[in-house]
PLY file of the C-alpha trace (Angstrom):
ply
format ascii 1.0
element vertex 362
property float x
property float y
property float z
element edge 361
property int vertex1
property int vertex2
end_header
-30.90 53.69 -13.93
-30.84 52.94 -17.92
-31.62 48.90 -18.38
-28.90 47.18 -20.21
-29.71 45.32 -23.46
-29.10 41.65 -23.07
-28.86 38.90 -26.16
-29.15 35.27 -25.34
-27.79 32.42 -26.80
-28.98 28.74 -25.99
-31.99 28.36 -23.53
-34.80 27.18 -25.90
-37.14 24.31 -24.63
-36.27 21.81 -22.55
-32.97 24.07 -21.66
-32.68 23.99 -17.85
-30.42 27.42 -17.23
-31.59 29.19 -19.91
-34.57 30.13 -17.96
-32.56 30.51 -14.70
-30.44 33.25 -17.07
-33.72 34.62 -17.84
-34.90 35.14 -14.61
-31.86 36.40 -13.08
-31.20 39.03 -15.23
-34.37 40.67 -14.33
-34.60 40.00 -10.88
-32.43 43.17 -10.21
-34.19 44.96 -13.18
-30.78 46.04 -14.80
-31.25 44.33 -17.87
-33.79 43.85 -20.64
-34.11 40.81 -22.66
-33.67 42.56 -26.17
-32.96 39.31 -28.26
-32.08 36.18 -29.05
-31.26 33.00 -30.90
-32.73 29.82 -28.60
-32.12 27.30 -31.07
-31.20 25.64 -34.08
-35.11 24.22 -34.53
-37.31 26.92 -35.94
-40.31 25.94 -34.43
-38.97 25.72 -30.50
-36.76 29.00 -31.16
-40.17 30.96 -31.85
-41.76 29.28 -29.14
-38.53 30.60 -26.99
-38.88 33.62 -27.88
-42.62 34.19 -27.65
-42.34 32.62 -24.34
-39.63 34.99 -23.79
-41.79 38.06 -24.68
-39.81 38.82 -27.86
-40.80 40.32 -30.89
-40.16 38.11 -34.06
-37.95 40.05 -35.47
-35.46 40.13 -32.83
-35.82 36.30 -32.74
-32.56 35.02 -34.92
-32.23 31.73 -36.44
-28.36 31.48 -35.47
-26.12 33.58 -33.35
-24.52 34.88 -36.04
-26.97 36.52 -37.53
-27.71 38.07 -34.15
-24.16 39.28 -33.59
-24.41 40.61 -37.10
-28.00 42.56 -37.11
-27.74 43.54 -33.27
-24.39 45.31 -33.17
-24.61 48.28 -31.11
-28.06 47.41 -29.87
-27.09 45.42 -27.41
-24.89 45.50 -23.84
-24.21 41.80 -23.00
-24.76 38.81 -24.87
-24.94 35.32 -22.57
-24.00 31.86 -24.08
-26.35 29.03 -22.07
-25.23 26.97 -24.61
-23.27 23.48 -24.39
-19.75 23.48 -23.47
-18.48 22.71 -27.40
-20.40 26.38 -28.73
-18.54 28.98 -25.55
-15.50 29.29 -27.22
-16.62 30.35 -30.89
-19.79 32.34 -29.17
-17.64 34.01 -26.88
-14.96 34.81 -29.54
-16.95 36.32 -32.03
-19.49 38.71 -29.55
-15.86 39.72 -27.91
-14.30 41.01 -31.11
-18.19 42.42 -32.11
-17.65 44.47 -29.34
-20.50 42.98 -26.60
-19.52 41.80 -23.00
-19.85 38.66 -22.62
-21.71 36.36 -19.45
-21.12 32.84 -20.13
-21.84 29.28 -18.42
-19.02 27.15 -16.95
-16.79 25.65 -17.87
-15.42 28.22 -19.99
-14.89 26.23 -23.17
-14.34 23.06 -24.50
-11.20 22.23 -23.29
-7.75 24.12 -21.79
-6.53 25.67 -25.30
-9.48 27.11 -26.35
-9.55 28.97 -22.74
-6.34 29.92 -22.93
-6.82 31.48 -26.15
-9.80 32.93 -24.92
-7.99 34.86 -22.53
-5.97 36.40 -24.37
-9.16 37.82 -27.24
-10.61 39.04 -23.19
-7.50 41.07 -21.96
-7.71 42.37 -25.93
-11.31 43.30 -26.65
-11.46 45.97 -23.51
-14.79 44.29 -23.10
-15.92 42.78 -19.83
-16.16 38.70 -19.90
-18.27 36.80 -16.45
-18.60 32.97 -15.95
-21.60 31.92 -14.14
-20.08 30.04 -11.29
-23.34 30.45 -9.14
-22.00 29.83 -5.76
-20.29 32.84 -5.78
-23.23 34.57 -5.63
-24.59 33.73 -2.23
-24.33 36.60 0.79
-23.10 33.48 3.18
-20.42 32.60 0.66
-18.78 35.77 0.13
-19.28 36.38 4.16
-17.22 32.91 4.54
-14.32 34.42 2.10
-13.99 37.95 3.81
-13.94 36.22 7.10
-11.29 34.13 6.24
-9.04 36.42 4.88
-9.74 38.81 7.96
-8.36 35.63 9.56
-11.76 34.89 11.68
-10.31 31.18 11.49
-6.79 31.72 11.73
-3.94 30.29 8.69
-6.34 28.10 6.58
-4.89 23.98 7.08
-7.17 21.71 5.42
-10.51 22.24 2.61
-12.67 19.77 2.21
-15.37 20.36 -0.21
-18.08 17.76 -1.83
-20.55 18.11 -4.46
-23.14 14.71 -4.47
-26.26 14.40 -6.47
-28.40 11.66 -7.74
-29.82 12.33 -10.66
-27.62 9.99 -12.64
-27.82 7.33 -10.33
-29.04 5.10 -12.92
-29.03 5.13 -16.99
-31.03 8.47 -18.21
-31.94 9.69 -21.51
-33.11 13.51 -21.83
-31.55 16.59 -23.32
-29.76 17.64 -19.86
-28.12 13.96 -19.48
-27.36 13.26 -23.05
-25.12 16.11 -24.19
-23.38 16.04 -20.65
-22.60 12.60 -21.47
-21.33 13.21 -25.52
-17.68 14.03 -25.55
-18.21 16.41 -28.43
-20.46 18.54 -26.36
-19.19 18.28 -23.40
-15.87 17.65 -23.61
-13.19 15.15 -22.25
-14.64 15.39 -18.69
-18.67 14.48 -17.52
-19.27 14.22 -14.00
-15.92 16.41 -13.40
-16.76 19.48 -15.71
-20.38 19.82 -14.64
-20.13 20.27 -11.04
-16.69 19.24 -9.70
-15.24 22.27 -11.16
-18.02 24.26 -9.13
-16.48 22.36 -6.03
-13.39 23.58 -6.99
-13.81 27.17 -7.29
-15.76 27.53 -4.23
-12.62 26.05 -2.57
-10.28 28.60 -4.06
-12.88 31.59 -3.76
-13.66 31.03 0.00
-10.67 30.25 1.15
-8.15 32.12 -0.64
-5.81 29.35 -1.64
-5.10 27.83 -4.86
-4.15 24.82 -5.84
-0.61 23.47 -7.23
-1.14 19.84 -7.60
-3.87 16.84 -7.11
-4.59 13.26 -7.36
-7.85 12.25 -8.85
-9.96 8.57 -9.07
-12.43 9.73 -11.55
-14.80 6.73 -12.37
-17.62 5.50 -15.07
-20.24 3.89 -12.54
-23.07 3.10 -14.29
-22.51 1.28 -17.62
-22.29 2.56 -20.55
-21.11 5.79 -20.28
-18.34 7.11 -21.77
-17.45 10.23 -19.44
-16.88 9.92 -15.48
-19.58 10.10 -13.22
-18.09 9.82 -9.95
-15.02 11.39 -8.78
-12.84 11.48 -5.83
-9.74 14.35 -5.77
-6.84 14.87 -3.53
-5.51 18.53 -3.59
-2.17 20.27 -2.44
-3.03 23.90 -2.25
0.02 26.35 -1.70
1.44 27.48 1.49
0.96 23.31 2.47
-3.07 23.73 3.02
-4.48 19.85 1.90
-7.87 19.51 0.81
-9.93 16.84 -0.76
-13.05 17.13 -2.81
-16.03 14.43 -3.86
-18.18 14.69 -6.76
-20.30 12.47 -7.60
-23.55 11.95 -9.40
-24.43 8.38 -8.88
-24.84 9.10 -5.13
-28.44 7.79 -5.06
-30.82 10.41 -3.22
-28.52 13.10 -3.40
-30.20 16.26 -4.59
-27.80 19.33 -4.84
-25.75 18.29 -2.25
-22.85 21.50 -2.13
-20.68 21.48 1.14
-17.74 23.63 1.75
-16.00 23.03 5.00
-12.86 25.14 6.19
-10.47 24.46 9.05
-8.02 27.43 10.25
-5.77 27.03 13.25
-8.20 28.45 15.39
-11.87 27.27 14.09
-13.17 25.81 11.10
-16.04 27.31 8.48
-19.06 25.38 6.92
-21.55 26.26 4.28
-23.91 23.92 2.59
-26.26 25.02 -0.61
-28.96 23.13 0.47
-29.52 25.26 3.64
-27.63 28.64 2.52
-28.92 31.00 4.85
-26.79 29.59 8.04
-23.09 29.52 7.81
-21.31 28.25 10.67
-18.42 29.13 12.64
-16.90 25.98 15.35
-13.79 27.42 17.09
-11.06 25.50 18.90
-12.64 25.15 22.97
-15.27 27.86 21.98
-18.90 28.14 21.17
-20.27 27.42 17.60
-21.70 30.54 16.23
-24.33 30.21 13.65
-24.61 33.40 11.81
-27.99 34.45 9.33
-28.37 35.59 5.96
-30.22 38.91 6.26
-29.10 40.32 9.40
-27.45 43.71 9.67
-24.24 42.26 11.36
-23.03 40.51 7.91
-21.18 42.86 5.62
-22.76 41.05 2.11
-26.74 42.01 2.38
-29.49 39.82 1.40
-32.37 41.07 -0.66
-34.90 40.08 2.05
-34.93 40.49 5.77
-33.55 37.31 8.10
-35.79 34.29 8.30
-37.02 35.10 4.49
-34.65 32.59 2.17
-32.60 33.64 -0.62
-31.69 30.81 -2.81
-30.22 29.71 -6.51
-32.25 32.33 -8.40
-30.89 34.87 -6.16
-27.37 33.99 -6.53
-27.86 33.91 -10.46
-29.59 37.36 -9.92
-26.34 38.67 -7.81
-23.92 37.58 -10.03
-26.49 39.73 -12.85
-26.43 42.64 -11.05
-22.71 42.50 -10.06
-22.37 42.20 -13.76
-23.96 45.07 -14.57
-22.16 47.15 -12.83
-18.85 46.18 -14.18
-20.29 46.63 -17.56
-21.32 50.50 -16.24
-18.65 51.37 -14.70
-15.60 49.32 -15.04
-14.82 48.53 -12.21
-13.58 44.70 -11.03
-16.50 42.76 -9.14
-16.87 39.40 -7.72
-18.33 37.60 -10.48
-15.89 35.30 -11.73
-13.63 36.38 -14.76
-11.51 34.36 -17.42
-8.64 33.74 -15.31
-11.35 31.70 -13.34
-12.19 29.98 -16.28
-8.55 29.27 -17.02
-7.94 27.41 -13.91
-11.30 25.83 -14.03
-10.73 24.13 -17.21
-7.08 23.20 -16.37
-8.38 21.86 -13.06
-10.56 19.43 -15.42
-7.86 18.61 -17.71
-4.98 17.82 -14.75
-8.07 15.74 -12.84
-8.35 13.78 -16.39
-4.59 13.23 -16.63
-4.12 12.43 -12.98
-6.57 9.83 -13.10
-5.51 8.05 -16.25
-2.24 7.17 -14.68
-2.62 7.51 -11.18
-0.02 10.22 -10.23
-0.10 13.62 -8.68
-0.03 15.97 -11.54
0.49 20.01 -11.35
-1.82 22.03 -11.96
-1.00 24.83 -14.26
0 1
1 2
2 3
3 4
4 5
5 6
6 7
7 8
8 9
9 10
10 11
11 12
12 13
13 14
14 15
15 16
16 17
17 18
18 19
19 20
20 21
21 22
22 23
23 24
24 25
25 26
26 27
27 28
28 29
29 30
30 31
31 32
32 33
33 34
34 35
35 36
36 37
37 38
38 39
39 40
40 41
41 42
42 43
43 44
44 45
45 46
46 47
47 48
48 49
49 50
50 51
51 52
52 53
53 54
54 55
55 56
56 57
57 58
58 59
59 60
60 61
61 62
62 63
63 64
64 65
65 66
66 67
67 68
68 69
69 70
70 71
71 72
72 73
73 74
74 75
75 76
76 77
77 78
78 79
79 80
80 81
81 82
82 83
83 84
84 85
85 86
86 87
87 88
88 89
89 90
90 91
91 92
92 93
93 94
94 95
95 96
96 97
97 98
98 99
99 100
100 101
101 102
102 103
103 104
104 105
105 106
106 107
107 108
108 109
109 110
110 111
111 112
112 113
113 114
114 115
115 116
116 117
117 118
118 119
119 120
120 121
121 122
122 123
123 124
124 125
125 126
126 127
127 128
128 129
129 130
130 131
131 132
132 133
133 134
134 135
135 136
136 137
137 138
138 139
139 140
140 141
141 142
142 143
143 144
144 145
145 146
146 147
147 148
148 149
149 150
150 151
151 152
152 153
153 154
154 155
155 156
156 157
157 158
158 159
159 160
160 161
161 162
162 163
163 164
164 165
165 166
166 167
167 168
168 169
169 170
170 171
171 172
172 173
173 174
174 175
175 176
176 177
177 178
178 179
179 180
180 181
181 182
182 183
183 184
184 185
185 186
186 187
187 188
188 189
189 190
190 191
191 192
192 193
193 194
194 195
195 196
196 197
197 198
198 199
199 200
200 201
201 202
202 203
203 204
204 205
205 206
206 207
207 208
208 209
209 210
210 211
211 212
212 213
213 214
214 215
215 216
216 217
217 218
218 219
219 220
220 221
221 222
222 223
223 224
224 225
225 226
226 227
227 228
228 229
229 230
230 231
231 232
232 233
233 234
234 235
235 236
236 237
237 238
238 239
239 240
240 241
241 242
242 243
243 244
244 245
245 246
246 247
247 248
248 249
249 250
250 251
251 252
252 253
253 254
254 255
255 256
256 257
257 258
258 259
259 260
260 261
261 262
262 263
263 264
264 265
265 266
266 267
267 268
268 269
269 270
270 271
271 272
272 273
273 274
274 275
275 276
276 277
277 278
278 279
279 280
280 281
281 282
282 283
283 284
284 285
285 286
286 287
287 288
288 289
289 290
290 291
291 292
292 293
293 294
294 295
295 296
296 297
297 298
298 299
299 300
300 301
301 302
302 303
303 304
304 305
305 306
306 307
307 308
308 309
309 310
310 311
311 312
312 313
313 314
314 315
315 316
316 317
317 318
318 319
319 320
320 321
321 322
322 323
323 324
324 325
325 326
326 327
327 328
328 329
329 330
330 331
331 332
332 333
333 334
334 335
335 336
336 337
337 338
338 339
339 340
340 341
341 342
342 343
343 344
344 345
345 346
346 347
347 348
348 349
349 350
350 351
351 352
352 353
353 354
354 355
355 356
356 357
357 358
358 359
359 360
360 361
């Protein structure tokens, strides 16, 4: 099978995901690293792209140039890039012709996503967001089973995202710019992994949600954008859910938990230990089922007892991705219509907090 010819945006030194990106897209081997412009310092976007394994000359000092010189060399270009850069990135390699693989959120705020959808559904190209949870066997397991109705009509979602890393004041390029407005936008604590909270709820479980009532809250002082946040949710057909995030909860790590309840049973996941996914039904057993065994419809790439992890989800979501691009047909990695309700979940749990109502969503 013919490697695809990837361009990357964002992910010079210091960049957490840019590597992740890196790695990911070969894990699969469906896609060759062909180019890329790492960042606006000369001297760390050479070192990027030496340590990348890049030529100089396909090394560009802005992603313009790279859109410009590249055109029809390459299959996918993917923005690592701050929240404030998606929208004009994504715009610009769309109309250029490239598919695009982006970070969430999807852009800076609700408008720019909206108008981003409509340059997608134009452009004929195909358009991801890297919503990484998606990408693990146990979570799309947990979805089919649900809508199979393993657990009977969904009632209640509760889903929580903790870490600890913020805990206390922090200065360092991965807390700064999440914590600048202009980079980040109108939501901290929220946009960075709440929204992941939230689309795990409404990609498991099948459900969306109409309407919410959010405490978002500046803990630590100083700050400017929330870093704790508690969120009430209405999700059609009368399912209730609530969902925690929080990064001030003090020895936290990655702490992603997805929980379930059906008439009949409830489901629960948790990111930290991905390879179990557990099934409690009403006056029956538990049942504990194993990434990597031949009974689950969505493989791992090792056998059971061997864990798959983040990387691995990045890498599926790759390879999904790839796929799309090569065939056109519709996968499970998220698409801009997830990034529309992403963003607009951010914006309504902004609103709803600043004057304590429900708000709709949408």
């Amino acid at each position: 099978m013919t490697k695809l010819r990837l361009g990357m945006v964002g992910g010079g030194p210091g960049a957490f995901i840019g590597p992740v990106h890196g790695i990911a897209a070969r894990l699969d081997d469906r896609f060759t690293l062909s180019a890329g412009a790492f960042s606006r310092d000369a001297g760390k976007n050479a070192a990027a792209g030496e340590g990348y394994g890049l030529s100089a000359d396909r090394v560009y000092a802005s992603w313009q140039e790279m859109l410009a010189q590249e055109k029809g060399r390459l299959d996918l270009i993917a923005i690592v890039t701050p929240n404030d850069t998606h929208f004009p990135i994504a715009k610009a390699a769309l109309q250029a012709g490239f598919n695009v693989l982006c970070d969430k959120p999807a852009t800076l705020n609700l408008e720019e996503t909206l108008r981003l959808r409509d340059i997608v559904r134009t452009s004929g190209k195909a358009y991801g967001l890297t919503y990484t949870y998606s990408g693990y066997p146990l979570v799309r397991e947990a979805r089919k089973l649900i809508a199979e109705g393993r657990i009977g009509k969904v009632r209640k979602i509760v889903v929580e995202y903790s870490q600890g890393w913020l805990s206390q004041e922090l200065h360092n390029k991965q807390a700064d710019w999440r914590a600048d407005p202009a980079q980040s936008g109108l939501g901290g604590c929220i946009a960075d992994i709440g929204v992941h909270a939230f689309h795990l709820s409404e990609f498991v479980s099948g459900a969306k949600v109409e309407s919410l009532c959010a405490d978002l809250g500046i803990v630590v002082p100083g700050r400017t954008l929330d870093d704790d946040c508690n969120v009430l949710l209405r999700y059609e057909n009368g399912v209730r859910g609530v969902l925690v995030s929080s990064q001030i909860a003090a020895g936290d790590r990655n702490g992603l938990r997805l929980r379930v309840y059906g008439e009949t049973g409830g489901i629960d996941w948790s990111q930290e230990q991905p390879n179990t996914l557990t099934i409690n039904g009403h006056d029956a057993p538990t049942q504990v089922l194993h990434a990597g065994t031949p009974y689950l419809t969505y493989g791992a790439r090792v056998p059971a007892g061997h864990p798959e992890g983040y990387l691995e989800a990045f890498a599926t979501l790759y390879r999904d991705f790839a796929d799309e691009i090569s065939t056109g047909a519709p996968s499970l990695v998220p698409g801009i219509d997830d990034g529309v309700r992403g963003m607009a979940f951010i914006e309504t749990a902004i609103r709803s907090s600043r004057n304590k109502s429900w708000e709709t969503l949408l």
